[in-house]
N, C-alpha and C positions, 0 to 999 in steps of 0.2 A: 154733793161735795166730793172732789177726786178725791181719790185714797191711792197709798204707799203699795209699790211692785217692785216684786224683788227684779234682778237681770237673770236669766238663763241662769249662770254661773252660780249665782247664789243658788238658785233652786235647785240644779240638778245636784251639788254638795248638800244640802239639807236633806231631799233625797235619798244619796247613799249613805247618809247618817240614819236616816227614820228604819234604815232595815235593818238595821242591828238595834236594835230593842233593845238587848241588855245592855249593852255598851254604853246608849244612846240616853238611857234612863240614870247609870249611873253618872254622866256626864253630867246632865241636867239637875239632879240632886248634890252634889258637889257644884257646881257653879253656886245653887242654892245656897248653898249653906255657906260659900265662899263671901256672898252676895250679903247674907243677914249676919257676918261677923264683922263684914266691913263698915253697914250700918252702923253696929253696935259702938263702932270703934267712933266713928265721926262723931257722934251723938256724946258720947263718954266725953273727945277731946273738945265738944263747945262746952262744955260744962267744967269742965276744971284748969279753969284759966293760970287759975294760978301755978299747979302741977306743971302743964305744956309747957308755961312761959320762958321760953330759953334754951326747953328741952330741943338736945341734937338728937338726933336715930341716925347712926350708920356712919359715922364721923369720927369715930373710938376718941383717942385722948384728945382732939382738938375741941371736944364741947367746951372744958371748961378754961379753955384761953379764950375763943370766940367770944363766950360768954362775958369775959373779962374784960376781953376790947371792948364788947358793946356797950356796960355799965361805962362807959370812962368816955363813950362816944355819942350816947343816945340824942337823937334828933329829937323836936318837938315832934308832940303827937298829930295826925291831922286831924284837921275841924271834923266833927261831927258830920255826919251823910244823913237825909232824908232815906236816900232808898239804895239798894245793894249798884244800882249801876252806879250812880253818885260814889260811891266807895270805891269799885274798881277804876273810877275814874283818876280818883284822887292816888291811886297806887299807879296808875300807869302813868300821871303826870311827874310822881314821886320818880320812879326810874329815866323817866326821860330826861329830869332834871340834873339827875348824876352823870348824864350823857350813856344812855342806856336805850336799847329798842326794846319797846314792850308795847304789846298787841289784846286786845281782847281776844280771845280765844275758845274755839269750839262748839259749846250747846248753844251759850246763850247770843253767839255769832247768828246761827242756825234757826234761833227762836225769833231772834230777830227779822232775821231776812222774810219768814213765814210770818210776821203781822203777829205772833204770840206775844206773850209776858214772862221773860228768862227765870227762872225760877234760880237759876247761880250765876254767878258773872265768874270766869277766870280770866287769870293773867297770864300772856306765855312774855316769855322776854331770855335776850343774853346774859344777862346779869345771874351769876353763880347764887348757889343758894346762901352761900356766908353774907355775899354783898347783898341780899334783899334782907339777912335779918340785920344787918349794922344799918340799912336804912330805915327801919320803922322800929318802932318803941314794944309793938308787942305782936307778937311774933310766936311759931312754932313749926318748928322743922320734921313736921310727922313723916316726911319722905325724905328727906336728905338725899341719900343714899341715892333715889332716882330724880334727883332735880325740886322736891316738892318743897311748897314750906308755905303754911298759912300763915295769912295778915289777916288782925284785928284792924275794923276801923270804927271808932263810937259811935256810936247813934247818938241825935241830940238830947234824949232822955235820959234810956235806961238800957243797956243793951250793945251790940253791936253787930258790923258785919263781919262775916269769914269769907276773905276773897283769896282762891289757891291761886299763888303765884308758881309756875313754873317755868325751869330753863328749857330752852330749846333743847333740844335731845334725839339723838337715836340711840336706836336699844339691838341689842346681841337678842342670842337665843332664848325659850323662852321653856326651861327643861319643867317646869312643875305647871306648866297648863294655867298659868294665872300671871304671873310678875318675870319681865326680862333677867336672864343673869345677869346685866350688866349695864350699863347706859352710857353715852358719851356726850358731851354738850358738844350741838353743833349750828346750823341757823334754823332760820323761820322756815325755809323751805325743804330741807330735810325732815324738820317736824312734824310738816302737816303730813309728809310720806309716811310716815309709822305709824299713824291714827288711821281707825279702824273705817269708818266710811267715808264718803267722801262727803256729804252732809255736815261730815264734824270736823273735815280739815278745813274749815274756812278762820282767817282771821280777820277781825277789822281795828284800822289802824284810825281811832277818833281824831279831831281836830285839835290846834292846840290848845293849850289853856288859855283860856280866856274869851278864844272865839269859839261864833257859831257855826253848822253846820253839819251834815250827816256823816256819819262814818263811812270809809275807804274800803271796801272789802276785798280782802287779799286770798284769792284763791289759785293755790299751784296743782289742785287735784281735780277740778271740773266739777265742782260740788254745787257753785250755785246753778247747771245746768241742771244737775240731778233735782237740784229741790225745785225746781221750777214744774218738772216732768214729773214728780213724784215717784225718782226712783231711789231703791237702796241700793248702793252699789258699793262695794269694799274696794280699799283702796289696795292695788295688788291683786294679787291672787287669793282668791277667796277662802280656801281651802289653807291656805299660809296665816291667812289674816284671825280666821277661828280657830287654827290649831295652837295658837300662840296664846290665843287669852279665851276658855269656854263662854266665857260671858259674855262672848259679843255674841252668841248666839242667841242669845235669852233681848241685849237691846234689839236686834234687829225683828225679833220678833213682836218688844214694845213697840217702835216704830213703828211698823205695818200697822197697829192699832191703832196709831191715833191719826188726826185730820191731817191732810197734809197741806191744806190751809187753813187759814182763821174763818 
């Protein structure tokens, strides 16, 4: 079974990381712990639906007009999903229908392309983050601030899904080693340029609703050649790409680990 190589580029910067020990260990314990609070946090907001529901982050006094407008506005809820792609389905048909471009985006693009089973589905799209929570009933704006904002979709039980929808975006500098100071919404194709490998800038753009057929995969960075060749390659300058966010250091070293096909 081939297995994941880094390019030149990456290795020689991991490299001249590996010879400063100290620096290089503090680095990695801090990504850590950055890594196991962000867990904590996801986990906390599937769990208190009721708390998130409506909650703005980073919006200051316009949460609770927002909020206002949406009780006075709320859409029906969508049907019930069998499985998480069926839910980002229904969220991407939801935006297209307000006349909105919205794309599957990133891991589970990548999972897909490789014959795997997506473990998350996201959404990328134009639509700001006010407009994606005035179009779904339950909703939580955990990112604002950088474009984010999860959608509930029910399951036919008991349960539901959490599909992150975010806006297209590029991002400013990146001063605390983990989150941009700043973001700008802008398209699909400047998007995928900010995204860390090129494996993960891929989007695909499903068929309409109602019909069948495989998804469009929309690549501006060269990704689905990487994943063909089983290579990791950052999008950029490699050395620009992990100095912005440490944790990409830690995925590209998940990466390397696992199959690089089914």
């Amino acid at each position: 079974m081939p297995s994941w190589s880094f390019t030149p580029a990456e290795s020689a910067y991991a490299t001249s990381l590996a010879r400063a020990d100290t620096r290089n260990n503090c680095v990695l314990k801090t990504a850590h712990n950055l890594s196991a609070q962000y867990q904590t946090l996801r986990i906390l907001g599937l769990k208190t639906d009721q708390t998130l529901r409506g909650l703005s982050v980073g919006v200051g006094e316009k949460s609770t007009s927002n909020a206002a407008h949406r009780a006075t506005t709320l859409p029906s809820m969508p049907p019930p999903c069998d499985n998480p792609r069926d839910a980002a389905l229904a969220v991407v048909h939801t935006l297209r229908a307000a006349g909105h471009t919205a794309y599957l985006a990133g891991g589970c693009v990548r999972d897909a392309l490789l014959g795997l089973e997506p473990k998350d589905h996201d959404v990328a799209t134009d639509a700001t983050p006010d407009t994606v929570q005035s179009l779904f009933r339950s909703t939580a704006a955990v990112g604002a601030a950088f474009g984010v904002v999860l959608v509930y979709i029910p399951m036919p039980q008991r349960g539901r899904h959490t599909i992150e929808v975010a806006t297209f975006r590029a991002e400013g500098a990146y001063s605390d080693g983990r989150r941009p100071d700043e973001v700008r919404f802008t398209t699909a194709e400047e998007d995928a340029k900010r995204r860390d490998f090129t494996i993960n800038g891929l989007f695909a753009d499903p068929p309409p609703e109602g019909e069948s057929g495989d998804d469009t995969t929309i690549d501006f960075v060269g990704g689905q050649d990487d994943l063909k060749a089983g290579v990791i390659r950052a999008i950029g300058a490699p050395g620009a790409r992990f100095g912005e966010d440490y944790l990409r250091m830690l995925r590209a070293v998940r990466f390397a680990a696992r199959p690089a096909r089914s």
